[in-house]
C-alpha positions in Angstrom: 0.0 0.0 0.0 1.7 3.6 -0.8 1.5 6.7 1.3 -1.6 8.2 -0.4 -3.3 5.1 -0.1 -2.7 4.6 3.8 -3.5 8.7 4.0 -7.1 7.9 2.1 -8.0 5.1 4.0 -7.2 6.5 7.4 -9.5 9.9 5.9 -12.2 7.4 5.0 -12.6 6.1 8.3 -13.6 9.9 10.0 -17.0 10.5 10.9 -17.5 14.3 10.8 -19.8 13.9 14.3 -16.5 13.2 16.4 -14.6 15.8 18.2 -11.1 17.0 17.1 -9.6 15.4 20.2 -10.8 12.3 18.7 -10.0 12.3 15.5 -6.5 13.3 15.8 -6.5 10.0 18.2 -8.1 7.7 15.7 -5.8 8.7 12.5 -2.8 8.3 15.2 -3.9 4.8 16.3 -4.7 3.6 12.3 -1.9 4.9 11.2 0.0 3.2 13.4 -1.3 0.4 12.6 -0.2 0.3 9.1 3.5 1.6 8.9 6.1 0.0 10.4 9.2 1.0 12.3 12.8 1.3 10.0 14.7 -0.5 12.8 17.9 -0.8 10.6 18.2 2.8 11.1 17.2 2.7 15.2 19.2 -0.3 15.5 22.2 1.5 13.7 21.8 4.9 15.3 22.5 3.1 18.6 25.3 0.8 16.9 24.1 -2.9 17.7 24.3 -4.5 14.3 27.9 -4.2 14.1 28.8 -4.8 10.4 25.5 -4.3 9.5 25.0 -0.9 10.5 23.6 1.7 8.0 26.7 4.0 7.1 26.2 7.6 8.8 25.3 8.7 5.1 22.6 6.2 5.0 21.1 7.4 7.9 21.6 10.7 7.1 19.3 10.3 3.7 16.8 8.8 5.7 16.6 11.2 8.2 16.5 13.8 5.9 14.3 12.7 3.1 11.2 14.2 3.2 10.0 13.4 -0.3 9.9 9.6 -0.8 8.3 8.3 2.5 7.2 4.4 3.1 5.7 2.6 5.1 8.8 1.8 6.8 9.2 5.0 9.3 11.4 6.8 11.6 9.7 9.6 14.0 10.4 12.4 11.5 8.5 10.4 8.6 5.9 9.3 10.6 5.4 12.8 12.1 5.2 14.0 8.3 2.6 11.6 7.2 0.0 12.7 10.6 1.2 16.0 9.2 -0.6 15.4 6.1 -3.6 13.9 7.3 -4.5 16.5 9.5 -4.2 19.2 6.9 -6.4 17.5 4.5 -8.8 17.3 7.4 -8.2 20.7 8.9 -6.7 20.0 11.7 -4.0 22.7 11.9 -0.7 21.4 13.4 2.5 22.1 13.2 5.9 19.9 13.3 8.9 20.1 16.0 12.2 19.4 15.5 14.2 18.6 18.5 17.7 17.2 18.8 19.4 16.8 22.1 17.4 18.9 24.0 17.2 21.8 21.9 13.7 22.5 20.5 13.5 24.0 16.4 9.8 25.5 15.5 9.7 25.0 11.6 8.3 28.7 10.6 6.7 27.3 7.2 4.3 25.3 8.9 0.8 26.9 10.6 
């Protein structure tokens, strides 16, 4: 199943009688539901597959690609896709970066 499929099939599930609260819970929980965690790059990041380990470029492009996301997801990608669902629903929300403690707004996003 690709991105925009997952994203329509999460959408079609909405009933417009729910509260926000509980829509934002329900694409959450479906979407989790049908993506999967990359754990070569979590296992790598914390170095336990030894020889197997994604090169520091490889998770590099995976952390920073924003354009060709999968079902196979790190936080950022996952955080992208809810993103996306909850504009096309109007559910205004914006993403945070965060790395060791220190806390990025991204300006672009409402």
């Amino acid at each position: 199943m690709t991105i925009k499929e997952i994203i329509e099939n999460v959408i079609k599930g909405l009933h417009d009688d729910w509260s926000t609260l509980y829509k934002i819970r329900y694409v959450y929980i479906e979407l989790g539901k049908l993506l999967e965690k990359d754990t070569d790059f979590f296992f790598s990041v914390d170095n336990k597959l030894g020889e197997k380990n994604l090169s520091f470029e490889e998770i590099k492009n995976a952390y920073e690609n924003e354009t060709k996301l999968s079902t196979s997801v790190i936080c950022k990608s996952s955080s992208l896709i809810l993103k996306m669902i909850y504009d096309r629903i109007g559910i205004k929300s914006r993403l945070i970066k965060s790395l060791n403690n220190i806390i990025e707004y991204d300006d672009g996003v409402d």
